[in-house]
C-alpha positions in Angstrom: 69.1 93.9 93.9 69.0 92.0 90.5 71.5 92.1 88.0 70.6 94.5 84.9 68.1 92.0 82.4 70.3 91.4 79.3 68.6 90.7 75.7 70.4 89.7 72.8 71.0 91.2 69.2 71.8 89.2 65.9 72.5 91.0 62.8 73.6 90.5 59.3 75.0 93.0 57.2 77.3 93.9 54.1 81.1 92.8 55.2 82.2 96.5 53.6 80.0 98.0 56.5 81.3 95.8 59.0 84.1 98.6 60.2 81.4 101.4 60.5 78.9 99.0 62.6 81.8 98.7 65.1 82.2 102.2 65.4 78.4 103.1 65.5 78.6 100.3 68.2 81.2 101.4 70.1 79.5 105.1 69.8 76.9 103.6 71.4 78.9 101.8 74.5 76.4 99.5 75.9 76.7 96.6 73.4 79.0 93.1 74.1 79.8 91.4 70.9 79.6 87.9 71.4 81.2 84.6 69.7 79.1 83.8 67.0 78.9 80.1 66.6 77.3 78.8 63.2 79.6 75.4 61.9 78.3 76.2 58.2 80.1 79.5 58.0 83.6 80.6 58.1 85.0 82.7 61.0 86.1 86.1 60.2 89.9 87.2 59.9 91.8 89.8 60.5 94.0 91.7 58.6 97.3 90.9 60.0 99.2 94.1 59.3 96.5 96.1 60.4 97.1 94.0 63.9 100.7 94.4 64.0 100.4 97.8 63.1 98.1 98.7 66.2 100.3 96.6 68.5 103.6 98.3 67.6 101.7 101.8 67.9 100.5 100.7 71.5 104.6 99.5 72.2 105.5 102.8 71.3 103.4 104.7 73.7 103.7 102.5 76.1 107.7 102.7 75.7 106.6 106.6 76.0 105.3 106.4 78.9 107.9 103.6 80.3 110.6 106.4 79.4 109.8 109.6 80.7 108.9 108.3 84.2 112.4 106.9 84.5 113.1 109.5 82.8 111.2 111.8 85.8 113.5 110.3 88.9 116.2 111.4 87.0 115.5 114.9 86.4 113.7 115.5 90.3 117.5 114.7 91.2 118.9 116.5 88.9 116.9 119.4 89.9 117.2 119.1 93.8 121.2 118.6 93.0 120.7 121.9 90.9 122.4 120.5 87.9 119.9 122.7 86.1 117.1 125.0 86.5 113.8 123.6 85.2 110.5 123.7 86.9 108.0 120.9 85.4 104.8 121.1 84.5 102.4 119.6 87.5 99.8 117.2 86.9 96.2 118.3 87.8 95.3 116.4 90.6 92.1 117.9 90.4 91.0 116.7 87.1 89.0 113.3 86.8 89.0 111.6 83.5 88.5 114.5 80.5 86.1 114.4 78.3 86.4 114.0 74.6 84.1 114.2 71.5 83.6 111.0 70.0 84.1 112.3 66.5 87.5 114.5 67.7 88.5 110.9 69.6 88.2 109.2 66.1 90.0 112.3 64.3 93.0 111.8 66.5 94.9 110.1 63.6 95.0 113.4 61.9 97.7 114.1 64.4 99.3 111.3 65.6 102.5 111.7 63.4 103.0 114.4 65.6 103.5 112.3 68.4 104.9 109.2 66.9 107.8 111.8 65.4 108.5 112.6 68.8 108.5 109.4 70.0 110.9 108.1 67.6 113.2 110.9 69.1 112.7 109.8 72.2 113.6 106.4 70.9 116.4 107.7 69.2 117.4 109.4 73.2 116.7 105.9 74.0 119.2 104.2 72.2 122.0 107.0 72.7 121.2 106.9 76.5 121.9 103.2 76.4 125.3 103.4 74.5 126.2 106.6 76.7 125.6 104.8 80.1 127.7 101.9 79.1 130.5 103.8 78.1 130.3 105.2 81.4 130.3 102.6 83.3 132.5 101.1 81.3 134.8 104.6 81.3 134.6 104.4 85.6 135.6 100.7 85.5 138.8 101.9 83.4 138.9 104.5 85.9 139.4 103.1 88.8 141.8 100.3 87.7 144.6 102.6 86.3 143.7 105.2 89.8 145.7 102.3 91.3 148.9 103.1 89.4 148.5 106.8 89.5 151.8 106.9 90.9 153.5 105.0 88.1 156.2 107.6 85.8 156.0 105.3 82.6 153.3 103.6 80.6 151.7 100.2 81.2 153.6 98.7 77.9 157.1 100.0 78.9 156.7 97.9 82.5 158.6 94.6 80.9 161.4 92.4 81.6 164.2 91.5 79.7 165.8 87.9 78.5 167.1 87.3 82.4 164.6 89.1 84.0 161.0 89.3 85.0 158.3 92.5 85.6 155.3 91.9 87.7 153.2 94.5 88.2 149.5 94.2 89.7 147.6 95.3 93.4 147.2 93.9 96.7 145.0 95.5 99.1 146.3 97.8 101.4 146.4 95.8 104.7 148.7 93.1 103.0 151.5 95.6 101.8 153.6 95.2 104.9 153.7 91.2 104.1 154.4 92.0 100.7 158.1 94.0 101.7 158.9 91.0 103.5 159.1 89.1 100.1 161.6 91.4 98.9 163.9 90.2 101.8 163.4 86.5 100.8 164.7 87.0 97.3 167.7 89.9 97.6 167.8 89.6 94.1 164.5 90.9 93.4 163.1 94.6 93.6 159.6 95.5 94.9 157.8 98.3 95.3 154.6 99.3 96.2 153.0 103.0 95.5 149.6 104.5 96.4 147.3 105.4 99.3 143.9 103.9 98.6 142.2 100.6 99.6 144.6 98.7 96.8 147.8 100.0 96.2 150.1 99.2 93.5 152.8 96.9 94.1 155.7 96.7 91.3 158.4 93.6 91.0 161.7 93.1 89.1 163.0 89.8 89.2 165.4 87.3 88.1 162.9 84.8 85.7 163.6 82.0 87.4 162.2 82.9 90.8 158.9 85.1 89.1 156.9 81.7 89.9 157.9 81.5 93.8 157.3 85.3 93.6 154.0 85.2 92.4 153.1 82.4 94.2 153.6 84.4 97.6 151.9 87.0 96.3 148.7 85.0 95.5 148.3 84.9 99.0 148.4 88.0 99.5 145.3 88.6 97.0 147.4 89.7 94.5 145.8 91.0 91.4 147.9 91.0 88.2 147.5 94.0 86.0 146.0 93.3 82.5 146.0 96.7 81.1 147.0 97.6 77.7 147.3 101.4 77.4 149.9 102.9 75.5 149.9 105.7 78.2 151.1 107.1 81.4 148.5 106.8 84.3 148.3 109.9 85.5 148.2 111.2 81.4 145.1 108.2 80.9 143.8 109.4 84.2 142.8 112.7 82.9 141.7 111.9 79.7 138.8 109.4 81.8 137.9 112.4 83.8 137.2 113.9 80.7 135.6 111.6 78.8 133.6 110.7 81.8 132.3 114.3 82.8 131.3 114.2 78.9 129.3 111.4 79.0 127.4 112.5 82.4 127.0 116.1 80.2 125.4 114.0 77.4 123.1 111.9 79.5 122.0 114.8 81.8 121.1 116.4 78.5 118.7 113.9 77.5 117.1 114.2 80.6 117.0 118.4 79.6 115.5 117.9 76.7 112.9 115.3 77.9 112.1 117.6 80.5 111.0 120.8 78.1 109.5 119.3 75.5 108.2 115.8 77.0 106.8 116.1 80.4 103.6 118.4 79.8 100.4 118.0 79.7 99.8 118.5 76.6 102.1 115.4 75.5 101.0 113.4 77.9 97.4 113.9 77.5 98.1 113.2 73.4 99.5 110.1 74.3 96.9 108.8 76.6 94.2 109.5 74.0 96.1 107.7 71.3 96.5 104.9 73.8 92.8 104.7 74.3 92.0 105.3 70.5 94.2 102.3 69.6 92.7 100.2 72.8 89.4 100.2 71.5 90.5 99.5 67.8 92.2 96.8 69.1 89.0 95.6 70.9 87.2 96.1 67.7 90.0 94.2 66.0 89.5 91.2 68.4 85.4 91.5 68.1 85.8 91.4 64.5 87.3 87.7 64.9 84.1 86.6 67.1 81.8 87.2 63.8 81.2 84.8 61.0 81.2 85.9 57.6 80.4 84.6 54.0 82.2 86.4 50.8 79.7 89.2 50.7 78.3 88.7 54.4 78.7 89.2 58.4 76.6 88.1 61.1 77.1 89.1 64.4 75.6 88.5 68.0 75.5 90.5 71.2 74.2 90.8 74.5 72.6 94.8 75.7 70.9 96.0 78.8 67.3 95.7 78.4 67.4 100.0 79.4 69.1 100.6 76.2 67.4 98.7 73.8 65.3 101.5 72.8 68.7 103.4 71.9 70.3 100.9 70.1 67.2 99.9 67.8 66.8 103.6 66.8 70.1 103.9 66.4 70.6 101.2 64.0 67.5 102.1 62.3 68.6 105.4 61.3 72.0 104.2 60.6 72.6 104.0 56.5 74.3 100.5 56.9 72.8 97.9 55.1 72.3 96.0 58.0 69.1 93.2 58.8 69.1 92.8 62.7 66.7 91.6 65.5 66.4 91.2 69.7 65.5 88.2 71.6 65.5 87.3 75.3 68.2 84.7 76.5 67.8 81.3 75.5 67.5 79.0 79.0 70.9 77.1 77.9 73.0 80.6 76.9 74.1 82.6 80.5 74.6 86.5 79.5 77.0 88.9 80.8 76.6 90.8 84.5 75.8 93.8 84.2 75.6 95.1 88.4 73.3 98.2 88.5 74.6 99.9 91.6 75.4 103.2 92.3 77.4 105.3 94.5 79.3 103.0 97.4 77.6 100.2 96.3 79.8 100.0 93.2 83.1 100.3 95.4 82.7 96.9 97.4 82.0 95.1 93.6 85.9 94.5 93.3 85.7 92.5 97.0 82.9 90.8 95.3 84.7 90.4 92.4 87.8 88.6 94.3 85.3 86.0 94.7 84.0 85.4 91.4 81.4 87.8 89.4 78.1 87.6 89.9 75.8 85.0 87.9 73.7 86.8 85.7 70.4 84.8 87.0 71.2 85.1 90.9 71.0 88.2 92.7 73.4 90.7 93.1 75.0 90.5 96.7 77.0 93.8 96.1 74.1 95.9 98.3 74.7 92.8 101.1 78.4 92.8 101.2 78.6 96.6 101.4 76.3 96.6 104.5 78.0 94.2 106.3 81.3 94.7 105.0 81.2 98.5 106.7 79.0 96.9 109.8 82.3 94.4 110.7 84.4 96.7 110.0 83.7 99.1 112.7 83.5 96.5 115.0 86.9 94.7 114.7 88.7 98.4 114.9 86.7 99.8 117.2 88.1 102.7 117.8 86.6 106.2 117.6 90.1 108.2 117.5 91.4 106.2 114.6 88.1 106.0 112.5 88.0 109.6 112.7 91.7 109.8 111.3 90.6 107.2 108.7 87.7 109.2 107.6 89.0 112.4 107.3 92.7 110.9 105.5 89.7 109.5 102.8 87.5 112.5 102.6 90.0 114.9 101.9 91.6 112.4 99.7 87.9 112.1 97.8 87.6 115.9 98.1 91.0 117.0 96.8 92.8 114.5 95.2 90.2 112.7 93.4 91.5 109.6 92.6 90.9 106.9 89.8 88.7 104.4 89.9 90.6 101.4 91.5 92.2 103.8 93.8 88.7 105.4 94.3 87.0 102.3 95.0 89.8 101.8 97.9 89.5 105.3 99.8 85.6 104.4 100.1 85.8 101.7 101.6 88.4 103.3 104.1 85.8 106.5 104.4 82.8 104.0 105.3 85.3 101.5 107.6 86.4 104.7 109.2 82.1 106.3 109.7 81.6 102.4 111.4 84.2 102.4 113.4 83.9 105.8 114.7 80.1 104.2 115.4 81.2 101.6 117.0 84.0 103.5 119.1 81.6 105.6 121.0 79.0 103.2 121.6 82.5 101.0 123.0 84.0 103.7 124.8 87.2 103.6 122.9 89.2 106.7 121.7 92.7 106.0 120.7 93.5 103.0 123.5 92.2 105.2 126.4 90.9 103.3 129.2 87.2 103.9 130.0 87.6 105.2 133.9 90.3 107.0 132.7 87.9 109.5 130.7 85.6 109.0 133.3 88.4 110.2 135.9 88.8 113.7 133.3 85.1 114.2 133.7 85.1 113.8 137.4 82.7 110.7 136.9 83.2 107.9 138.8 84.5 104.3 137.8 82.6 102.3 135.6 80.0 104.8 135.0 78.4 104.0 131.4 76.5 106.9 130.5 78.5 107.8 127.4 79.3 104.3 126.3 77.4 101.0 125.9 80.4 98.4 127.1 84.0 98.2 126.9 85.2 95.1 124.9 88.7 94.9 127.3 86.3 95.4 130.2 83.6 93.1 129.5 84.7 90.5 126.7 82.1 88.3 127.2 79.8 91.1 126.0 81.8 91.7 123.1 81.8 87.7 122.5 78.3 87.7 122.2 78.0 90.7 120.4 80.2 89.0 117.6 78.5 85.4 117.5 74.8 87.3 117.4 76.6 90.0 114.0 77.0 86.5 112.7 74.0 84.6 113.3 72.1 87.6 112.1 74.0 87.6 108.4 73.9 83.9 108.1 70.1 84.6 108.3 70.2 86.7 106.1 72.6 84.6 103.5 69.2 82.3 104.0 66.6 84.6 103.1 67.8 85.5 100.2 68.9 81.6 99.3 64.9 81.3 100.4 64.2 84.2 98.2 66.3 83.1 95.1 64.8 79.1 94.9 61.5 80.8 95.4 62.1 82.6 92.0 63.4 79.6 90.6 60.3 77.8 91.0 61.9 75.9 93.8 59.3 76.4 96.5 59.8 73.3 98.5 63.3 73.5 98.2 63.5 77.2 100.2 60.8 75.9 102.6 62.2 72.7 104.1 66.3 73.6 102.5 66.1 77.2 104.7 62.7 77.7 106.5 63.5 74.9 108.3 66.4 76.3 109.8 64.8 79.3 111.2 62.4 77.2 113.0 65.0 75.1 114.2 66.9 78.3 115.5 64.0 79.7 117.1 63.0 76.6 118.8 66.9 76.5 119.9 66.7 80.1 121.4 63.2 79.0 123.1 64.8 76.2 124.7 68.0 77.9 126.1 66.1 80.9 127.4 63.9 79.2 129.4 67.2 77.2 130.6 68.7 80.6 131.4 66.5 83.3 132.0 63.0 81.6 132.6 63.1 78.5 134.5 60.4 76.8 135.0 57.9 78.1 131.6 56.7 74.9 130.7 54.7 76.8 127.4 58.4 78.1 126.8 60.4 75.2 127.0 58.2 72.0 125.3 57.4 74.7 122.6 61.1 75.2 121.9 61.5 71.5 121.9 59.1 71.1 119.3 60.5 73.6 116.8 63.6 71.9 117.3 61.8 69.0 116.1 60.4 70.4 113.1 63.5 71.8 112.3 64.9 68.6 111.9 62.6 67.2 110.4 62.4 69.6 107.7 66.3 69.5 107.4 66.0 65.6 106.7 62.9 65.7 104.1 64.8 68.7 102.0 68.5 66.5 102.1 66.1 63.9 101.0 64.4 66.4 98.3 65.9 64.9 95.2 67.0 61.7 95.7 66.1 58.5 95.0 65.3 54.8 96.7 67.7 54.3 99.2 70.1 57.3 99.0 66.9 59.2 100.4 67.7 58.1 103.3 71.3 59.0 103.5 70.7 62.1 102.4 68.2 62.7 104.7 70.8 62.1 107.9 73.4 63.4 105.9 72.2 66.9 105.9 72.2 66.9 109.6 75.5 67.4 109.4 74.6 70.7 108.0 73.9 71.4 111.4 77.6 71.2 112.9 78.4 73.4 109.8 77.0 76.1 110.8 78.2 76.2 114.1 81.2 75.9 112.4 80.9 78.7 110.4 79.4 80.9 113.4 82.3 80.5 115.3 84.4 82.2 112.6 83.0 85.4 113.7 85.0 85.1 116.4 87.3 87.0 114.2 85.3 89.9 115.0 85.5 89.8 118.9 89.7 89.1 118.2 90.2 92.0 116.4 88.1 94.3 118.2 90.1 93.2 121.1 93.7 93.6 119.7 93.1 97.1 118.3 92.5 98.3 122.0 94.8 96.1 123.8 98.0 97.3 121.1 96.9 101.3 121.7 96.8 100.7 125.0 100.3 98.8 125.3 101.7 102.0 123.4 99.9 104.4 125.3 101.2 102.8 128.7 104.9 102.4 127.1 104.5 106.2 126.0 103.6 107.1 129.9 106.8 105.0 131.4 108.9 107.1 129.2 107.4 110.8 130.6 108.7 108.7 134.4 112.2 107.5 133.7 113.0 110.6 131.5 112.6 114.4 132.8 111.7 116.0 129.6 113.2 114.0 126.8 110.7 111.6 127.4 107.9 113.7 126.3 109.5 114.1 123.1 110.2 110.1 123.2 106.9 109.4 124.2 104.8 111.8 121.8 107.7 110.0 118.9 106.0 106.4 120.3 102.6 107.9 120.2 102.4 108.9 116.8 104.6 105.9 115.4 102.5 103.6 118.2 98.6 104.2 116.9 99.5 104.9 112.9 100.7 101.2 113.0 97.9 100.2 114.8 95.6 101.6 112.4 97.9 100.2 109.4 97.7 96.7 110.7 95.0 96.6 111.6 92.8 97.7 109.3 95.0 95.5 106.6 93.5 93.0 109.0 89.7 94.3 108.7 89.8 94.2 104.8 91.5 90.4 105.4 88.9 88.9 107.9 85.9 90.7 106.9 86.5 89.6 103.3 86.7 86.2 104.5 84.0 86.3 106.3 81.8 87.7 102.9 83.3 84.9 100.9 83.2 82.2 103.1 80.6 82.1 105.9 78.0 84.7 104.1 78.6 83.6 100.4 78.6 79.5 101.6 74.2 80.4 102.3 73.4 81.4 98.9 76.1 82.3 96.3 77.4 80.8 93.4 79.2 83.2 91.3 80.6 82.3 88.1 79.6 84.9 86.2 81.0 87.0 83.5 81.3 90.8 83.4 79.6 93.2 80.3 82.3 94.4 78.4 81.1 96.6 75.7 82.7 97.9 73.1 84.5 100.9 74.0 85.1 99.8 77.9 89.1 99.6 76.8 89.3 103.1 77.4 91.1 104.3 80.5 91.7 108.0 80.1 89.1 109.5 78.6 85.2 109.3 78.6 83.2 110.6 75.5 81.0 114.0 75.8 78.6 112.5 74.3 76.7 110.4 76.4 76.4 106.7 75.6 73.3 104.5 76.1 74.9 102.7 78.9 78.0 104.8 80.8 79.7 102.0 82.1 81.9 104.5 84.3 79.5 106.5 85.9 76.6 103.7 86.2 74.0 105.6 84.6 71.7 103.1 83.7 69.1 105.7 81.7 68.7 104.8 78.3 70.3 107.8 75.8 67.6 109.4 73.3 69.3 110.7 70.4 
């Protein structure tokens, strides 16, 4: 499918008007402004503290935001310790993106001092949170250093020696306090003793001076710690007034948390918040378009790209508009590329972000979104290939779709999970595979005999070679088809002899090859058969060397005649990368089967507890089979899109359409634009 035909629209106006032509344009949502390149005019500024004032709101909100989900973990175990009884507002998981007037969206600044007021208290919570939790920490540090001394009867600055004499008093850890009484024994004239019950206990020394260096030097190996504390206190005495202080300080914080809880997390402050967010998003984008214009001292002039199926919208639009405003459309010049816009609906528009890892489509080649979903889903199927698990997949997505209703990105994800799981429960039953079960086995529970077929095609693990060929002909037939619509694009480019020697040749070549190796295989003997593949063959290379020969010149013709034979061993190349397919497909069985048989030894060798262990190894067994493996199905089959069916005819390179107003995340306007880049309605918008 093409890409949506873009046109372009220049228009000069009064630079007092150039705020309200953004809005109307943004009204609108289906117009791009573009850079504006004219060297005898001066690019337009912005106003600075307009800029800074917009990026400090969006700080704010997003510090909001930041805030109260920390802010969240703290109170969900607060509540489950039952520190206090509060019961949170629940977000509707129900509820896709609201809808909003566009004059209400603009007349959100008539409340946001509400908001911002609040949001300077949380700020203000913030900042108190910050000291408070550093006192704590701080208060616990303190807390367990003097625990050590608990047992101490005088304070930390009475513990000194005198003119003759020395006080040392520190910890050791536990373990080391017998070594430490031996000390005392080496110096009779010293004193130690050591108090506590923890992992460090206290250890206390009087001395004569002169041996306090031997002393301490013992004690250094026995990890000694020297105690550095200042406090004009007894232990026990400082002890308490921690506790205190600390159970304070976890009463302060846990307030916060309260107070954030009752007045911050509800819907009605979060869904103020996200609307500001998106308000100041898309002045910031009209902000940032405002610098792509050129202006004059009395002047603008603007350019833009629109969807040729809104034109008729935007003219009447700016026609009634009261702007004093000169503007015209033109098609695209052939040097200037316009935006993509992709005009796909439904699952089409899911597989656009695999696309998209690529590179964006170019606006003048087709669209391979319709392609890649197609064969995206086929492959997928095959390299599970299990009905049991694409059943779970596509009923975990479809109730996800159905209940949940999740965002776009998230959206985009679960669909391509629902379709991968509809293939592969496709390709499960024409495979025989359910969940790793071997095929007689079913057979054997419908009293059918071994290797009866009659419900199944062919199993991959029984017959691989089957599932070889299977994999190389999948491929074969999309590198065809990454061909036709190469053929198909030069052919609209005015390239005809290009797509008839560049790809029709390869078709004859292929056909001729398959002539040839049937009658090798299946039809011996068919002269007509054989001498008629022989001479497509022929023609096939033939028309391989004229179109590597196509544009060149004297002798390089003939290099790049034989060079693009080598074309030849790249796609044999690339063919066998669809190997990948008959890999997968195999490991998925041969993994539920490995858990299934571990799962059955277990029931043997234990009576009874090995059902439980076994039904444990069951469930654990196949949900990480399905996990890795269809990790590994997005991997390969992406690979296979971007590399093998992309390297036929895609070029990417593109751009997306990004029209004012597309900043939005949360919300979508009631009224409907021209172009609802959300939904993909692609109906032009009569007012």
């Amino acid at each position: 499918m093409p890409n949506a035909t873009m046109k372009k629209l220049i228009g000069v106006g009064n630079r007092g008007d150039r705020k309200q032509l953004l809005k109307s344009l943004t009204k609108l949502g289906c117009v791009e402004v573009t850079e504006c390149n004219y060297d005898a005019l001066e690019r337009s500024q912005i106003n600075d503290s307009e800029y800074d004032e917009i990026t400090l709101k969006l700080a704010r909100l997003d510090f909001a935001k930041e805030f109260i989900k920390e802010q969240k973990v703290v109170i969900n175990s607060l509540i489950k310790k039952k520190v206090f009884d509060i019961k949170l507002e629940k977000p509707n998981l129900l509820e896709q993106k609201p809808e909003i007037d566009y004059e209400d969206f603009c007349n959100c600044k008539d409340w946001e001092y509400q908001v911002f007021d609040k949001i300077s208290a949380l700020e203000q919570m913030k900042s108190e949170l910050v000291e408070n939790k550093s006192k704590l920490s701080k208060a616990k540090n303190l807390l367990a250093q003097v625990s050590v001394y608990k047992d101490l009867n005088c304070k930390f600055t009475d513990f000194c020696g005198t003119k003759h004499s020395e006080a040392i008093l520190g910890q050791i850890p536990k373990s080391k306090a017998e070594q430490a009484n031996e000390i005392e024994n080496s110096f009779p004239d010293s004193v130690i003793e050591i108090f506590g019950d923890g992992q460090f206990v206290a250890i206390a020394v009087l001395c004569l001076r002169e041996s306090s260096e031997e002393i301490l030097s013992k004690l250094a190996d026995l990890e000694f710690v020297q105690n550095n504390l200042n406090i004009n206190e007894i232990p026990r005495v400082k002890i308490s007034d921690l506790e205190i202080e600390i159970k304070q300080l976890e009463f302060e914080i846990n307030h916060i948390a309260e107070v954030v809880a009752k007045d911050y997390i509800t819907n009605e402050f979060d869904s103020k918040c996200k609307l500001l967010q998106d308000f100041y998003n898309v002045e910031m984008q009209k902000l940032q378009t405002q610098k792509l214009m050129v202006e004059t001292k009395s002047s603008f002039m603007f350019e833009s790209w629109y969807p040729v199926s809104c034109e008729e919208t935007i003219v009447k639009s700016l026609e009634d508009s009261p702007l004093a405003l000169y503007f015209y459309t033109r098609e695209p010049l052939e040097e200037e590329v316009p935006p993509t816009y992709t005009m796909n609906n439904g699952l089409v528009t899911s597989y656009e972000s695999v696309t998209n890892m690529f590179s964006v489509p170019n606006y003048k080649e087709i669209d391979p979104n319709p392609f890649v979903t197609f064969f995206f889903i086929l492959f997928f199927g095959v390299m599970i290939s299990d009905a049991g698990y694409g059943l779970l997949m596509a009923l975990g997505a479809g109730i996800m779709l159905a209940i949940k209703k999740p965002r776009k990105h998230e959206m985009s994800l679960v669909k391509i999970i629902f379709a991968g799981g509809i293939s592969t429960i496709f390709w499960g039953i024409l495979f025989g595979g359910y969940f790793g079960i071997d095929a007689d086995v079913i057979n054997g529970w419908f009293g059918l005999p071994a290797g009866t077929k009659s419900w199944y095609w062919f199993s991959p693990l029984q017959t691989p070679t089957m599932m070889l060929a299977l994999s190389l002909g999948l491929g074969i037939f999309q590198m065809l088809v990454g061909m036709a619509i190469n053929a198909y694009s030069l052919f609209k480019n005015k390239k005809p002899f290009d797509a008839i020697f560049g790809v029709f040749s390869w078709y004859v070549l292929l056909l001729g090859l398959g002539l040839f190796a049937m009658e090798g295989f299946l039809f011996k003997g068919n002269i007509a058969m054989k001498y008629t593949g022989i001479a497509m063959l022929a023609v096939g290379l033939l028309g391989l060397m004229v179109a590597g020969g196509l544009h060149k010149k004297g002798v390089k013709i003939v290099s790049g005649a034989f060079g693009n034979l080598y074309s030849i061993i790249n796609f044999f190349s690339d063919l066998l990368s669809y190997t990948r397919l008959f890999g997968l497909g195999l490991a998925t069985g041969v993994i539920a089967m490995v858990f299934n048989q571990i799962a059955m030894v277990m029931i043997q060798i234990l009576p009874i507890v090995g059902y439980l262990v076994a039904i444990f190894l069951l469930l654990v067994g196949h949900l990480f089979n399905i996990a890795i493996n269809t990790l590994g199905a997005y991997v390969h089959n992406s690979r296979l899109q971007f590399v093998e069916f992309f390297g036929k005819f895609y070029e990417g390179g593109g751009r997306l359409f990004v029209p004012l107003g597309s900043s939005m995340k949360n919300y979508n306007f009631t009224l409907e634009p021209a172009l609802d880049t959300k939904s993909k309605n692609k109906k032009a918008v009569k007012k």
